[in-house]
FISE-816812 format. One record per residue: residue in three letters; x, y, z of N, C-alpha, C in turn. Coordinates in steps of 0.1 Angstrom, whole numbers, plus 5000, padded with zeros to 4 digits. Each point is the difference from the previous one (the first is absolute). Last residue first. Example, Ala and Ser with C-alpha at 12.3 -4.5 7.8 and 13.67 -1.06 7.14 Angstrom:
BEGIN
Ser512849785071500950115000499250115008
Ala500349434999499150125000500950125000
This chain:
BEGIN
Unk923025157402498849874999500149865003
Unk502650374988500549945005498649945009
Unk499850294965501049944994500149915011
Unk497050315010499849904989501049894998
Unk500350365028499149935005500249884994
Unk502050404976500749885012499249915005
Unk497750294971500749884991501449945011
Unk494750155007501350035006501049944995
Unk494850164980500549895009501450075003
Unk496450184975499950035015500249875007
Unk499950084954499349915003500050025013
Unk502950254982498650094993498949885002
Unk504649925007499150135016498650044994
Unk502849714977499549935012499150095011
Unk502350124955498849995000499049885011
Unk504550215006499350124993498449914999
Unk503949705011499850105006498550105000
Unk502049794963499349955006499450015014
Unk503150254972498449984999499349925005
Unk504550015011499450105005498150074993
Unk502949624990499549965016499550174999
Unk501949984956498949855003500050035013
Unk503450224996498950114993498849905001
Unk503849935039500049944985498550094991
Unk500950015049500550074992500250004987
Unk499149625032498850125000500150114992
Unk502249484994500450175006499250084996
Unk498349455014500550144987500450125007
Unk500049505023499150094996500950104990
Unk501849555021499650024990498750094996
Unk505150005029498149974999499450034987
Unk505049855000499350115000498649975002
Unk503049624992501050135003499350145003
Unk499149405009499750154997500750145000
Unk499749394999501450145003498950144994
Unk499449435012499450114992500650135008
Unk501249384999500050195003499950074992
Unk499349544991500350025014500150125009
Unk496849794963500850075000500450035012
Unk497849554970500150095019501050114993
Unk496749744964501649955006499550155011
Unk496850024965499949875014501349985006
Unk499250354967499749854993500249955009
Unk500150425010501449934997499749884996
Unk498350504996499049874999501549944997
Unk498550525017501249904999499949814999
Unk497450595002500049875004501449904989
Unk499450495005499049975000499849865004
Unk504150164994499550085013498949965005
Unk502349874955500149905012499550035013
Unk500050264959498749935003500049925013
Unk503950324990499349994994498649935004
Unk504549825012499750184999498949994995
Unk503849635027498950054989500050155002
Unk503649575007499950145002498750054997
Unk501749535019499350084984499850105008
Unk503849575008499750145005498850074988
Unk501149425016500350124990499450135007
Unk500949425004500650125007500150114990
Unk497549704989499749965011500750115005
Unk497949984950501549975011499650015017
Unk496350084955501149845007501049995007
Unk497050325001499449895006500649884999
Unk501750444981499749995013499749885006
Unk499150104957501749945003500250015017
Unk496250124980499549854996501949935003
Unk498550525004499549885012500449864997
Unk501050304967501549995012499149915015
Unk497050044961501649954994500950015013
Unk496050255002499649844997501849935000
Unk500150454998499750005014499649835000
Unk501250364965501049875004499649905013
Unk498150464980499749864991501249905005
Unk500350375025498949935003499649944988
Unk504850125011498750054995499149974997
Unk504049875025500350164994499150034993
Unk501149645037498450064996500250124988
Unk504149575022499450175006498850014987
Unk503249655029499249994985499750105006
Unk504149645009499250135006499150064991
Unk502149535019499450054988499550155010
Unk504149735024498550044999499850014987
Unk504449865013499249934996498650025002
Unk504050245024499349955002498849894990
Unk502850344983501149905013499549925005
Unk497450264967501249894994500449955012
Unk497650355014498649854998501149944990
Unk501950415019499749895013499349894995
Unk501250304965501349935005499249905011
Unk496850304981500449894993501049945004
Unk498050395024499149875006500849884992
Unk500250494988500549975011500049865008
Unk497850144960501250004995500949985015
Unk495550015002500549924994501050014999
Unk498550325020500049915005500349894994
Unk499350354977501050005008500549915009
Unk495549974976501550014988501250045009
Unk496250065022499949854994501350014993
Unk498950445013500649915010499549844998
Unk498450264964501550095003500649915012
Unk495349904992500949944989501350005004
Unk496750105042500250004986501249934990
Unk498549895046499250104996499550094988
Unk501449465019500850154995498750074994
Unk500249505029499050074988501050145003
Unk501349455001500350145006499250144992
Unk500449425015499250094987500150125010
Unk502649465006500050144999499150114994
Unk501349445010499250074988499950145012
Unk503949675019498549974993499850124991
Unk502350095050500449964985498949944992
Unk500750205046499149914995500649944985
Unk503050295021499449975017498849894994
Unk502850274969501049895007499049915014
Unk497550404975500349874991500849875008
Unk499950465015498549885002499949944992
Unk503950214994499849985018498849945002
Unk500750224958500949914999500149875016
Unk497150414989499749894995500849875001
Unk501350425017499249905006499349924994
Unk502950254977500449915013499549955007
Unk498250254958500949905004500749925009
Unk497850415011499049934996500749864994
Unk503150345007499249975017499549884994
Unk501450234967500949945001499749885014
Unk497450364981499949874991500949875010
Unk500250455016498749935001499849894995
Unk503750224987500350005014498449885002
Unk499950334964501049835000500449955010
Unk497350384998499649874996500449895000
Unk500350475016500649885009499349894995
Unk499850474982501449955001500249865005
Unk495850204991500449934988501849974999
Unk496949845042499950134991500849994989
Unk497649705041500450024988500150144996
Unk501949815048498750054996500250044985
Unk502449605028499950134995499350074993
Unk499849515036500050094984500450135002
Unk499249685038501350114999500150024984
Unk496849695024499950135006501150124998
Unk496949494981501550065000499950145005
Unk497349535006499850144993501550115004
Unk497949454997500650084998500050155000
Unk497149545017500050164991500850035001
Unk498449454999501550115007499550154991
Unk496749515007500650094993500950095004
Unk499449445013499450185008500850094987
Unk499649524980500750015011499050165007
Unk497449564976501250155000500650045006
Unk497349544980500450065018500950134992
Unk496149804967501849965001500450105014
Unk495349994977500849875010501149985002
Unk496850484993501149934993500349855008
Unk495350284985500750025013501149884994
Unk497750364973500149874997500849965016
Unk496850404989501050065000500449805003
Unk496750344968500349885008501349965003
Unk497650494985500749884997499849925009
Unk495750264986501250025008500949894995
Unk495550254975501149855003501150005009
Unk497250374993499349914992500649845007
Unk502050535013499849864993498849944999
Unk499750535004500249895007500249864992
Unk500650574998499649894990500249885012
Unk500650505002498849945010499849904991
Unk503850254988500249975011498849915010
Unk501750154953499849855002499649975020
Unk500950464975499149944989499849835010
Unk503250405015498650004995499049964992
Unk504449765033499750064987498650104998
Unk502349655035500450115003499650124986
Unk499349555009499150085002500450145002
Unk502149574969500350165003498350015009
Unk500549534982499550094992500150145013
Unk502149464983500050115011499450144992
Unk499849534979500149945014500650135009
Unk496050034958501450035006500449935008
Unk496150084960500749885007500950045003
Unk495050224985501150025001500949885011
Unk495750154966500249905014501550015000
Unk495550274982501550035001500449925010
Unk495750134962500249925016501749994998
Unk497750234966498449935006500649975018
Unk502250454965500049815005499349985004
Unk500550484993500249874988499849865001
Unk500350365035498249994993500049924989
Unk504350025024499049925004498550044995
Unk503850304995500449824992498849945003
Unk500250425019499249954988500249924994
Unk501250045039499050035004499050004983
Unk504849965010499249914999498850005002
Unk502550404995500249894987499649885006
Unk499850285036499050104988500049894984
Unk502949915040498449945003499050084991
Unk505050104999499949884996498049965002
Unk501850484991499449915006500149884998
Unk503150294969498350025006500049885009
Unk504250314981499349825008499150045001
Unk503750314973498650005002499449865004
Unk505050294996499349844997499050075007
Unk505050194984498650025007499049884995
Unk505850145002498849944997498649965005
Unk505250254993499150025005499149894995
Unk505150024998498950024996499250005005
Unk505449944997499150025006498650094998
Unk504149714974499350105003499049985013
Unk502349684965501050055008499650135007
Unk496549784976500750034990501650055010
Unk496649955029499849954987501050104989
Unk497949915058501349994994499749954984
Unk496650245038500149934990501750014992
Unk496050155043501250034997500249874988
Unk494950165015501449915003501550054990
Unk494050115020501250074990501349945003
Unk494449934998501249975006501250064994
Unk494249965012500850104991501649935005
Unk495149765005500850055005501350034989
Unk493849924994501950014999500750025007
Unk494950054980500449905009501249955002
Unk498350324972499650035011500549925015
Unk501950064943499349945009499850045016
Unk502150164957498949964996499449955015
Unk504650184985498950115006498449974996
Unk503849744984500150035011499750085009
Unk498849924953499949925011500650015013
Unk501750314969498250015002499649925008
Unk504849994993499750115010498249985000
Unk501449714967500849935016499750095008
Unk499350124957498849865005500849995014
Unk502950304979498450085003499149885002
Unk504349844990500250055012498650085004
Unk500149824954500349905011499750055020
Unk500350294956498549895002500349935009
Unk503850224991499550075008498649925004
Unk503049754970500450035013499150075009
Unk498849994955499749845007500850055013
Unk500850344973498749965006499749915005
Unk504150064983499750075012498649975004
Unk501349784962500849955015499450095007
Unk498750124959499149895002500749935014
Unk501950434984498850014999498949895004
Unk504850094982500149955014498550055004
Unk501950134962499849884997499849955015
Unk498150474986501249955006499949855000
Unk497050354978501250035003501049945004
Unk494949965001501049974984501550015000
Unk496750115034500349825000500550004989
Unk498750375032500750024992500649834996
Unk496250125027500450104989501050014989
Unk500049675038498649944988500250124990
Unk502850055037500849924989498749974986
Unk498350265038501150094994500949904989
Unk497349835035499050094988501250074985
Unk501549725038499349944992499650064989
Unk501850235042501349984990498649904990
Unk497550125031500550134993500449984984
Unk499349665033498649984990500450134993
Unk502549925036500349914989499350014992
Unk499850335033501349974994500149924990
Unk496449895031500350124990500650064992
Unk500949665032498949954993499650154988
Unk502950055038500849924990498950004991
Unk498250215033500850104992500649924991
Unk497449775030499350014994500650144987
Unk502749765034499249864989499350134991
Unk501550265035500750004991499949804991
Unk497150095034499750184996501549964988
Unk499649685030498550004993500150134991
Unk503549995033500249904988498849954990
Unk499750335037500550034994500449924986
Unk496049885037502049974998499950154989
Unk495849805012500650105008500750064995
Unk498349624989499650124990500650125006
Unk500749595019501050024990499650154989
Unk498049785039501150095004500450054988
Unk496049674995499850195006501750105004
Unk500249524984499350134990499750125007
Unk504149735023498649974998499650094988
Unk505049885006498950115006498749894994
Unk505549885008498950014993498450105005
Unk506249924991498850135010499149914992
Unk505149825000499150024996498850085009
Unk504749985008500149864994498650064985
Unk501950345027500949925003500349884988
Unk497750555002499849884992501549895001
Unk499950425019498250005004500449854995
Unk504050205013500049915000498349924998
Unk501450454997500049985013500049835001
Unk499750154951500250155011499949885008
Unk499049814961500849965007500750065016
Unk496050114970499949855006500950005004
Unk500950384975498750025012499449865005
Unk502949984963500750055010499250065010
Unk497649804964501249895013500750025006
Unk497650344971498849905013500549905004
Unk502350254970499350135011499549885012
Unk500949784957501450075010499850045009
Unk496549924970500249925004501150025008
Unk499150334979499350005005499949895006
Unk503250034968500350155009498549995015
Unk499549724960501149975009500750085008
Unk496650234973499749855006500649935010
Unk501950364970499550005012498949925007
Unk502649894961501050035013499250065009
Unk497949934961500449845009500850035009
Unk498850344973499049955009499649915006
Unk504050174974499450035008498849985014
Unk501249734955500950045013499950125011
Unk497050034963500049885010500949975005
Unk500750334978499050065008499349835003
Unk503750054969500750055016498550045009
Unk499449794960500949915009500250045010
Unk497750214966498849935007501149945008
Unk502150294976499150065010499649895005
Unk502349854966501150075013499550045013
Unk497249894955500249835012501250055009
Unk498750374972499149955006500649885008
Unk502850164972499650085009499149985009
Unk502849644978498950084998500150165009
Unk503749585005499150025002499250144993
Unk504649735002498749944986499150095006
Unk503550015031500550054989499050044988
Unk498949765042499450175004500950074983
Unk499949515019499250044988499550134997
Unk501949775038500649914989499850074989
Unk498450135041501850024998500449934988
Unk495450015010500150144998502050025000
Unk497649635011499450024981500850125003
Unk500649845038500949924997499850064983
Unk496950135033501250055005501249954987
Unk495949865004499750074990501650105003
Unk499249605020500049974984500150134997
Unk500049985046501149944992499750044987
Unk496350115022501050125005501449904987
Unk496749715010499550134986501450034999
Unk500349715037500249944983499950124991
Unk498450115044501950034999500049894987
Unk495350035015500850114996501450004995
Unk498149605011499950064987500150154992
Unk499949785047501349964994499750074984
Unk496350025035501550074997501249994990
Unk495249815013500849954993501550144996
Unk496349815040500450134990501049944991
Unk496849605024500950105004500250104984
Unk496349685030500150084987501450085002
Unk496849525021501550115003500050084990
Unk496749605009500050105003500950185001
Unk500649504990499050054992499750145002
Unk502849825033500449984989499550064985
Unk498249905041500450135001500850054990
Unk498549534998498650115002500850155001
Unk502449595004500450024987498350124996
Unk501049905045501350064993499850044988
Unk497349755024499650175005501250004992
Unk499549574999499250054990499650175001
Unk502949635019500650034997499150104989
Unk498349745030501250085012500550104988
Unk497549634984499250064997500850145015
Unk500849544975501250085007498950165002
Unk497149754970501349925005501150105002
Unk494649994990501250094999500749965008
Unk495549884971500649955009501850074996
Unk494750194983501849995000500449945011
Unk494850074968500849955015501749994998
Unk497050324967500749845003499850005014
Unk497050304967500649995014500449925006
Unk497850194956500749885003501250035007
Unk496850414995499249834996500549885002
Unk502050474999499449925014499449905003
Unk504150104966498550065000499949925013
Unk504850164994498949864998498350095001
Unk505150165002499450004990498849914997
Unk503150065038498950124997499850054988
Unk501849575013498749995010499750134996
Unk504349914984498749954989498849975009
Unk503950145024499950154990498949914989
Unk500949775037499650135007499450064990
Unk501949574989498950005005499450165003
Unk504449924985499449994989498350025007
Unk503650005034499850144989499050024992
Unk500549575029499550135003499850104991
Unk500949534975500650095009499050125006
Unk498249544976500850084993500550085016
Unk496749574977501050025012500850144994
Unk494749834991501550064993500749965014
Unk495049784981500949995011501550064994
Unk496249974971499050005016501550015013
Unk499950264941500549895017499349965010
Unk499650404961499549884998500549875010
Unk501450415008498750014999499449845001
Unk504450104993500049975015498050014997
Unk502050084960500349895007499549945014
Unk499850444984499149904990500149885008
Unk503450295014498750005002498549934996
Unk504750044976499949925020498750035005
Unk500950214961499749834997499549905013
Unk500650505001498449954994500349884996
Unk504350125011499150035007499149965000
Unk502950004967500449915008498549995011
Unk500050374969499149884998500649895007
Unk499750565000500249895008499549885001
Unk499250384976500749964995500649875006
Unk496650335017499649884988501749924999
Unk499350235046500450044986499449874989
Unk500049995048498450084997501050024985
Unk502749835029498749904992499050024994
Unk505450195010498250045008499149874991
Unk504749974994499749975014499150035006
Unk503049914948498750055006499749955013
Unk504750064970498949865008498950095002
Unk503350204972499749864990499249955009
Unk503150385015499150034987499149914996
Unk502749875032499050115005499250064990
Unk504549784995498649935002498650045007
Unk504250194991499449994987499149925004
Unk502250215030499650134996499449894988
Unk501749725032498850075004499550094991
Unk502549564991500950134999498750115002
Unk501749425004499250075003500250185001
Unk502349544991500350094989498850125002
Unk500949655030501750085000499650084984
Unk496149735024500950165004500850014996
Unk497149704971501349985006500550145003
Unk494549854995500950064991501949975012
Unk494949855008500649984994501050034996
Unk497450285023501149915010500549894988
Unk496750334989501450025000501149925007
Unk494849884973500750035017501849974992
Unk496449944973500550104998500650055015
Unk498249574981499450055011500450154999
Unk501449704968499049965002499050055010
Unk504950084968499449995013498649975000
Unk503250004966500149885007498850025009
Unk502050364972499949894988499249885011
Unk502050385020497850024996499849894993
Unk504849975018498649945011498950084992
Unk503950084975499549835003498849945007
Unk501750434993499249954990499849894997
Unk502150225040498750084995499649934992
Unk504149925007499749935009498050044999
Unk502950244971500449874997498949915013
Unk500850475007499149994987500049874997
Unk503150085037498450005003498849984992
Unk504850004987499649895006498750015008
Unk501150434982499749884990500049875006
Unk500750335030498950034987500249884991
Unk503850025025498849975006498850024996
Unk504050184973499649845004498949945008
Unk499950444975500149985009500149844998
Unk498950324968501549935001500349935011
Unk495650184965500649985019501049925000
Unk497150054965501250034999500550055012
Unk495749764996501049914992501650134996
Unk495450105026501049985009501749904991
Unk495450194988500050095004501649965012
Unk497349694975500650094986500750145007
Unk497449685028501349944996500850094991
């Protein structure tokens, strides 16, 4: 705190203020307490602890204690993954896992190591910025040590340059490339991780030599420390797929490299932790490498109805325009209309599943005049903590439109009232091209299954 009380920054200080309330209060040392609007990454990063292997990390070793001492925790995937590989082998829970569809995600999840790039171009700034502000005051010495770390931050980034403008040649890098381990040692890009990684441990040595000299001695390092754990780990595991994705940040185009291990490598060892793994889904993906030879237990029961139905009607529309990113609104525009046309034909309770957020929110806005003229309730899904709440409005109006997104894909619980029509805008499988499908992909072949076969099973 002594290190930030002449900081003029407004936002700093309403950060320092919001800071001293919550250690005065907190009880759990969880950051989600805290009010995002005063949330400020470069200071709070100094103050949370996220390895657990650090002593200092006492929120942590509280949560844990705790959970020890417990015959029954309820807590989240994340929490469960990352305090199952801190468990001794001796007390080996049983875990009942709820939405358990949704448990390869938050596993690959665990699994992800990305470069921490960005911390190059912060150095490069700061020391860019020490050296225009403060080249008048400067030493002979702290002149030298400036212009020879700028230096060696420009060619760094000079080396980072080299290798986006060789990603971008011939269009090699569209969306994303993932490679297997064995391709990726291949690559070229295995061969410059392992020149970045050097370079950094160089520029390191070189600021440790000279640590007296420059008040920018305790930032840089924590910067470069940072970015060297992120390159080392990511030259740790055997068990991986290599990925290189296009990245919009800071108004820029950036590179960003990610290390996935094996989804079936991380649960292979989640599970030596546990005694027994009962998992609760009403839809579990065969199309996945992890859940594909799981069989129910319990099938649904399917309630035969006494109320006379009329014959179901399939609609299927043959004159859409094909999506692209010119002819979206046009598409939206389609997709509204016919909602509007299979509505006039049954009327009643409506549930329209959208493929994403972006065309949920369009359609809505396209959809509000016709449901005032008409006296519909129109309700749309904008984020799955709303999902209880807009069902429970659903069920009371009679004549209403629900837009969903999100979970509603997975199942749809209309508390017993009839939905009269169900509007699909997109099959509901994954874009194969997506960096997620293309591993998965990748480690279907290494099960010597067929991820089209699969998917349409």
């Amino acid at each position: 705190m002594s290190q930030l009380k002449n900081d003029k920054s407004p936002r700093v200080s309403l950060s320092v203020m919001g800071l001293v309330v919550w250690i005065t209060e907190t009880e759990t040392g969880d950051l989600s307490e805290c009010n995002q609007v005063l949330y400020q990454s470069s200071l709070w990063k100094d103050i949370c602890v996220k390895e657990n292997s650090k002593k200092e990390s006492l929120y942590w070793t509280k949560a844990v204690q705790s959970v020890q001492k417990s015959n029954i925790v309820v807590t989240n995937h994340a929490f469960l993954i990352h305090y199952a590989s801190t468990m001794s082998h001796q007390m080996k829970p049983i875990v009942l896992l709820d939405e358990v569809q949704q448990f390869e995600h938050s596993l690959e999840q665990y699994g992800t190591v990305s470069i921490k790039f960005s911390n190059l171009f912060l150095l490069q700034q700061l020391w860019s910025d020490y050296y225009l502000n403060s080249m008048t005051n400067f030493s002979k010495d702290e002149e030298h040590l400036s212009r020879t770390i700028n230096r060696k931050l420009l060619e760094i980034c000079d080396l980072y340059e080299t290798w986006f403008e060789e990603l971008n040649r011939g269009n090699y890098l569209k969306e994303s490339i993932v490679f297997t381990n064995e391709e990726w040692i291949e690559t070229i890009h295995h061969e410059m991780i392992r020149a970045f990684t050097k370079s950094i441990i160089q520029l390191m040595n070189y600021l440790q030599e000279n640590s007296g000299k420059t008040s920018l001695f305790e930032n840089s390092i924590q910067l470069l420390q940072e970015m060297k754990d992120s390159l080392l780990k990511f030259q740790e595991s055997n068990h991986s797929y290599f990925v290189i994705e296009r990245k919009d940040q800071y108004g820029q185009e950036m590179i960003e490299v990610l290390r996935v291990d094996s989804v079936t490598h991380v649960f292979n060892h989640f599970k030596k932790t546990i005694k027994k793994l009962i998992g609760i889904s009403a839809t579990i993906p065969t199309f996945t490498p992890l859940f594909y030879d799981l069989k129910a237990q319990e099938n649904l029961t399917i309630m035969d109805s006494k109320v006379n139905s009329h014959a179901h009607h399939i609609f299927i529309p043959n004159d859409l325009v094909s999506v692209t990113a010119a002819s979206s609104n046009q598409y939206h525009e389609q997709i509204a209309y016919c909602i509007q046309q299979i509505y006039e034909r049954n009327g009643g309770r409506m549930l329209v599943l959208m493929h994403s957020i972006e065309a949920l929110i369009a359609v809505e806005e396209l959809m509000v005049n016709y449901c005032k003229r008409n006296h519909i309730e129109l309700l749309a899904q904008k984020g799955s903590q709303l999902g209880r709440k807009i069902q429970r409005r659903f069920q009371e109006k009679s004549d209403s439109i629900l837009l969903g997104v999100y979970s509603f894909w997975e199942g749809f619980d209309s508390g017993g009232v009839s939905i009269d029509s169900l509007v699909i805008t997109k099959l509901p499988f994954p874009n194969p091209v997506t960096t997620h499908q293309q591993i998965v992909q990748l480690e279907m072949k290494e099960q010597n299954r067929s991820y089209f076969c699969s998917l349409f099973d």
